[in-house]
N, CA, C and O atoms as a DFTB+ gen file, in Angstrom:
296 C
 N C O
     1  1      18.926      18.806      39.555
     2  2      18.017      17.667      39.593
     3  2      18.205      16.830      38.329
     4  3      18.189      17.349      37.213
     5  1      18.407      15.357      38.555
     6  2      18.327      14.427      37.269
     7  2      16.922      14.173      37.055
     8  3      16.181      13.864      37.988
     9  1      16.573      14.278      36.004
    10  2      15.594      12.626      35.543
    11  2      15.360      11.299      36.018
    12  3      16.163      10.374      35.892
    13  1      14.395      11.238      36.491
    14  2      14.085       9.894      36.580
    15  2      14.193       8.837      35.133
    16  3      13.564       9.027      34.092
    17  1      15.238       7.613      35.419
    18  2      15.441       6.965      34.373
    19  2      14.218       6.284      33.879
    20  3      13.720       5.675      34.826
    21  1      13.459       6.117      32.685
    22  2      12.112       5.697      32.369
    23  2      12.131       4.223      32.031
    24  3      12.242       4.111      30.810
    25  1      12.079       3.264      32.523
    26  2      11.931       1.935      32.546
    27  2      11.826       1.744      30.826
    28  3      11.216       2.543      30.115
    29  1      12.354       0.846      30.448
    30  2      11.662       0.472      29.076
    31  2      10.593       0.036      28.897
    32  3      10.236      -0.730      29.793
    33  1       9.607       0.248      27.785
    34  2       8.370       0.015      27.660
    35  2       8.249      -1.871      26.766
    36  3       8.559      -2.324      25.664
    37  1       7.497      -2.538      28.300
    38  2       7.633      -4.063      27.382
    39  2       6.748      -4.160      25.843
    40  3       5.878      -3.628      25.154
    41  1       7.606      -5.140      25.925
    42  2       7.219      -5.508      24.181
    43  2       6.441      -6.493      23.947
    44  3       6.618      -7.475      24.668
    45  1       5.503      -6.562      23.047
    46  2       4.404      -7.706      22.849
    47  2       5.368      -8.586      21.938
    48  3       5.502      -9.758      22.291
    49  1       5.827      -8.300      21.183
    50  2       6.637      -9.166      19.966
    51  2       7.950      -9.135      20.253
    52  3       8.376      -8.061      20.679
    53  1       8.958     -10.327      20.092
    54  2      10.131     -10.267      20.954
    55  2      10.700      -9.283      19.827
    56  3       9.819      -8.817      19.105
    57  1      12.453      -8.743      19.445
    58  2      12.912      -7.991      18.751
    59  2      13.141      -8.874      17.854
    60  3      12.679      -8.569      16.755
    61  1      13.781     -10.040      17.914
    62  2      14.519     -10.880      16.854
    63  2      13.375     -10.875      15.651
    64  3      13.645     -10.363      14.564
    65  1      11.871     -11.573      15.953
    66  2      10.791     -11.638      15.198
    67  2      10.446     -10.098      14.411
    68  3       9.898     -10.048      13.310
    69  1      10.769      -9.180      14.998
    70  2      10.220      -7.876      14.362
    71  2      11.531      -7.548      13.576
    72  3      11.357      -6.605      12.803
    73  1      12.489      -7.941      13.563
    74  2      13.581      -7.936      12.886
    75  2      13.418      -8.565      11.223
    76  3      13.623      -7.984      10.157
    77  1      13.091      -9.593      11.420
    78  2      13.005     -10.964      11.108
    79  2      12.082     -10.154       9.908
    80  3      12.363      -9.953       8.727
    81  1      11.005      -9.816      10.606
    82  2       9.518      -9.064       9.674
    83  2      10.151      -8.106       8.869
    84  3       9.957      -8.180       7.656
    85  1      10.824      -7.280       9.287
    86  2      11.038      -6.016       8.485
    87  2      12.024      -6.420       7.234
    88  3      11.789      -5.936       6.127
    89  1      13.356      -7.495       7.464
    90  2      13.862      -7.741       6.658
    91  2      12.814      -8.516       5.562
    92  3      13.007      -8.120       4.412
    93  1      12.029      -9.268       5.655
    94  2      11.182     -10.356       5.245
    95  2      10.384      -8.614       4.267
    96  3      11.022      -8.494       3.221
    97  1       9.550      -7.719       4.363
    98  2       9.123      -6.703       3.742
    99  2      10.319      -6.116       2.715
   100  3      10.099      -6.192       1.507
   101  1      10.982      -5.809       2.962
   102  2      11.831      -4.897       2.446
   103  2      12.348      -5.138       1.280
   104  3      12.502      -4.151       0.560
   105  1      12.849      -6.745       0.637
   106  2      12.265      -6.489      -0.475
   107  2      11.505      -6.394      -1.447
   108  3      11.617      -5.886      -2.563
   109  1      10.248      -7.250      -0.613
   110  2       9.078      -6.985      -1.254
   111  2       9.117      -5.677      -1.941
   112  3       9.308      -5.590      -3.154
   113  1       8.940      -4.681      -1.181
   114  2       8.637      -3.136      -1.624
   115  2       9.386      -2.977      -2.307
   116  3       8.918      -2.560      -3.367
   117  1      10.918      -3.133      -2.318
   118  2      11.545      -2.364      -3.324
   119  2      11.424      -3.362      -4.630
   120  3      11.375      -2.673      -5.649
   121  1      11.374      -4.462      -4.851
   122  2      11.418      -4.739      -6.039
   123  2       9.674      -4.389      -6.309
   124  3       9.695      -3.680      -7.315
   125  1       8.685      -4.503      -6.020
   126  2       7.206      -4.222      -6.359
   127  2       7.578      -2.473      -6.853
   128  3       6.944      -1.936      -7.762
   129  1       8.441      -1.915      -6.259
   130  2       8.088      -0.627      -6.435
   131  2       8.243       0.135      -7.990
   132  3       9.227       0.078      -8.727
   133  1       7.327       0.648      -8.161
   134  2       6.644       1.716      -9.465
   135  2       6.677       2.959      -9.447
   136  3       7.001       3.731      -8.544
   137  1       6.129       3.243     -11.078
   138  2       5.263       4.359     -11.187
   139  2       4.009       4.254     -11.735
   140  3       3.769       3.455     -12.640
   141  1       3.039       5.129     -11.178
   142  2       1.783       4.943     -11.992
   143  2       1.655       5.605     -13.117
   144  3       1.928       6.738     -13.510
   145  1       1.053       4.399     -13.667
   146  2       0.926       4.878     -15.382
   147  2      -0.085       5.866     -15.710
   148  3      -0.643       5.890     -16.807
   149  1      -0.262       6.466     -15.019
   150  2      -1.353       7.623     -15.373
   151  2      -1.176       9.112     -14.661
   152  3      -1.347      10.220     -15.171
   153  1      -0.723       8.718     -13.131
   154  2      -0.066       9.813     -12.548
   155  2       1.101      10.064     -12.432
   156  3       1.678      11.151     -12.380
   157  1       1.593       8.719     -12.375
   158  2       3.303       9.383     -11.947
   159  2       3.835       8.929     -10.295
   160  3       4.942       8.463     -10.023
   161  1       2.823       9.184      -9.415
   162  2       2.935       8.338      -8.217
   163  2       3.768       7.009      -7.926
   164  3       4.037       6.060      -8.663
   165  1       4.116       7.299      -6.455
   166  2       4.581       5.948      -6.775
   167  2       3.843       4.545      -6.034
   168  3       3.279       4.533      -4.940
   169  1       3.948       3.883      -6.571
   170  2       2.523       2.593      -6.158
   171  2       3.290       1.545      -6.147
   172  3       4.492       1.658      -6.386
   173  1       2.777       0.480      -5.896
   174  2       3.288      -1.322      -6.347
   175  2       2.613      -1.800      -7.292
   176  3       1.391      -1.713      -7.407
   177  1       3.493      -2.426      -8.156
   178  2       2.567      -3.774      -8.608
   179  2       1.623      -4.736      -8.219
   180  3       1.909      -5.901      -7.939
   181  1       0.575      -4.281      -8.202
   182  2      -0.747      -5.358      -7.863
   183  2      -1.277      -6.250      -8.722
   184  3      -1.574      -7.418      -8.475
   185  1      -1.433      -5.418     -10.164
   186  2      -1.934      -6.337     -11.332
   187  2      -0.951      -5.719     -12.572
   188  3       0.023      -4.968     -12.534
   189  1      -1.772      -6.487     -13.856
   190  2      -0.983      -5.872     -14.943
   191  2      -0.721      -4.716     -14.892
   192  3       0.479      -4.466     -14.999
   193  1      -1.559      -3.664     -14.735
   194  2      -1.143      -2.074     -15.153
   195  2      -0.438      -1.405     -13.577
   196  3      -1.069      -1.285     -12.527
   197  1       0.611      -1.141     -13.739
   198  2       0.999       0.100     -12.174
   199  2      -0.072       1.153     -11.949
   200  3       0.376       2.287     -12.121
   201  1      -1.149       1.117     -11.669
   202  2      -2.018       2.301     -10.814
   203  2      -1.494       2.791      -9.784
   204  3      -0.572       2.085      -9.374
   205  1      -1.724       3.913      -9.042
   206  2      -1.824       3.750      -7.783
   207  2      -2.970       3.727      -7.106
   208  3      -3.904       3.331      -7.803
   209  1      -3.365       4.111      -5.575
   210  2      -4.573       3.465      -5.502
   211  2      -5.641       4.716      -5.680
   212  3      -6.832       4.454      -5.517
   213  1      -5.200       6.238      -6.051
   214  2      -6.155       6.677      -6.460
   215  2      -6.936       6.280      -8.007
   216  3      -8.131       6.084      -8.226
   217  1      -5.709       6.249      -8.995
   218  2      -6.211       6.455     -10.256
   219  2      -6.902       4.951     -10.318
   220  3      -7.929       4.947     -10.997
   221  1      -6.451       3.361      -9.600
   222  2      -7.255       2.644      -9.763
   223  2      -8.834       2.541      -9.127
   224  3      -9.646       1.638      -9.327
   225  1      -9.000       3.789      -8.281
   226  2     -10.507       3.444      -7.681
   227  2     -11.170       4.492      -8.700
   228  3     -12.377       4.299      -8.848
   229  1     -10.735       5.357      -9.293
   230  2     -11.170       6.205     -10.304
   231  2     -11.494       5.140     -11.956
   232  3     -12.294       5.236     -12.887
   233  1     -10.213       4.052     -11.548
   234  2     -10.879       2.909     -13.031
   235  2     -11.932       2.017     -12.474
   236  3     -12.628       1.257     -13.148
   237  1     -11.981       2.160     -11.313
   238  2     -13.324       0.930     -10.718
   239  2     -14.524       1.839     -10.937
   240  3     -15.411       1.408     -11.674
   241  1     -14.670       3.090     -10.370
   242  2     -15.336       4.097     -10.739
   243  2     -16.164       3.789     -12.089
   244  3     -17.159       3.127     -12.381
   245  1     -15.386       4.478     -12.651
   246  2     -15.845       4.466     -14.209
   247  2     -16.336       3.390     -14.821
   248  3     -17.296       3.491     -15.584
   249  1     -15.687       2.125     -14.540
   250  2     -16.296       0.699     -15.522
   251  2     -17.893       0.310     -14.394
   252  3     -18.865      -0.301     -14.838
   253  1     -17.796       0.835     -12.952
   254  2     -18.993       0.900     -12.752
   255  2     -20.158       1.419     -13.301
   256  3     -21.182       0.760     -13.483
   257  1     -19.967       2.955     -13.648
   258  2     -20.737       4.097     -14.177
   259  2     -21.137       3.106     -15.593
   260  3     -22.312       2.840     -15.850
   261  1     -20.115       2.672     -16.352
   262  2     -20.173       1.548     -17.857
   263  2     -21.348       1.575     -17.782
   264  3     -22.240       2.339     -18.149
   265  1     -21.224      -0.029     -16.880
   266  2     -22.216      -0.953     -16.777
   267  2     -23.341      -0.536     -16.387
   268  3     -24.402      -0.732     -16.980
   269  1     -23.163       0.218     -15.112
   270  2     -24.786       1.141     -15.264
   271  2     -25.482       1.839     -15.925
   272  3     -26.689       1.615     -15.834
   273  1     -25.112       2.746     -16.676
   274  2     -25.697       3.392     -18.418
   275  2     -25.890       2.622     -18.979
   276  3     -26.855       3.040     -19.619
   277  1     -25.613       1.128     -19.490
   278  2     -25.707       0.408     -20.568
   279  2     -26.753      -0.064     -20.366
   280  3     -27.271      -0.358     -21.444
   281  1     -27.561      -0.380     -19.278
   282  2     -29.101      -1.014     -19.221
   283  2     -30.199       0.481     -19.470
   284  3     -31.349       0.562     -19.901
   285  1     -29.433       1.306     -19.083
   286  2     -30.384       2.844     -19.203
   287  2     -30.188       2.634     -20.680
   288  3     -31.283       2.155     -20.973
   289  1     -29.440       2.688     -21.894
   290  2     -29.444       2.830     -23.310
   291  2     -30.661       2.210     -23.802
   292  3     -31.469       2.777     -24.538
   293  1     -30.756       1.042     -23.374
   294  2     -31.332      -0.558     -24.445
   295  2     -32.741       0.183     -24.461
   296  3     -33.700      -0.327     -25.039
């Protein structure tokens, strides 16, 4: 017994355009690409410092915690 041959599955986006996309990414990433300055991970350039996105929600973290103690001090 063969297989039934499985029709190809249509496509919402023609190929040329998804082509088109992936080349258009690719070097984004590799030239953005890092290390994070705190872990070692590897991340992109978003802002001045290479984070990645743990150690930067761990710096949003903290300068939150800041600002909230500092009205508890006064």
């Amino acid at each position: 017994m063969k297989r039934k041959v499985q029709p190809k599955p249509e496509t919402l986006v023609p190929p040329e355009i998804l082509e088109q996309a992936e080349r258009a990414l690719s070097p984004d990433r590799l030239a953005k690409a890092a290390k994070c300055s705190v872990c070692g991970a590897d991340t992109t350039v978003l802002a001045d410092e290479p984070l990645c996105w743990v150690c930067r929600r761990l710096k949003i973290s903290a300068w939150r915690e800041t600002e909230q103690q500092a009205p508890a001090q006064e």
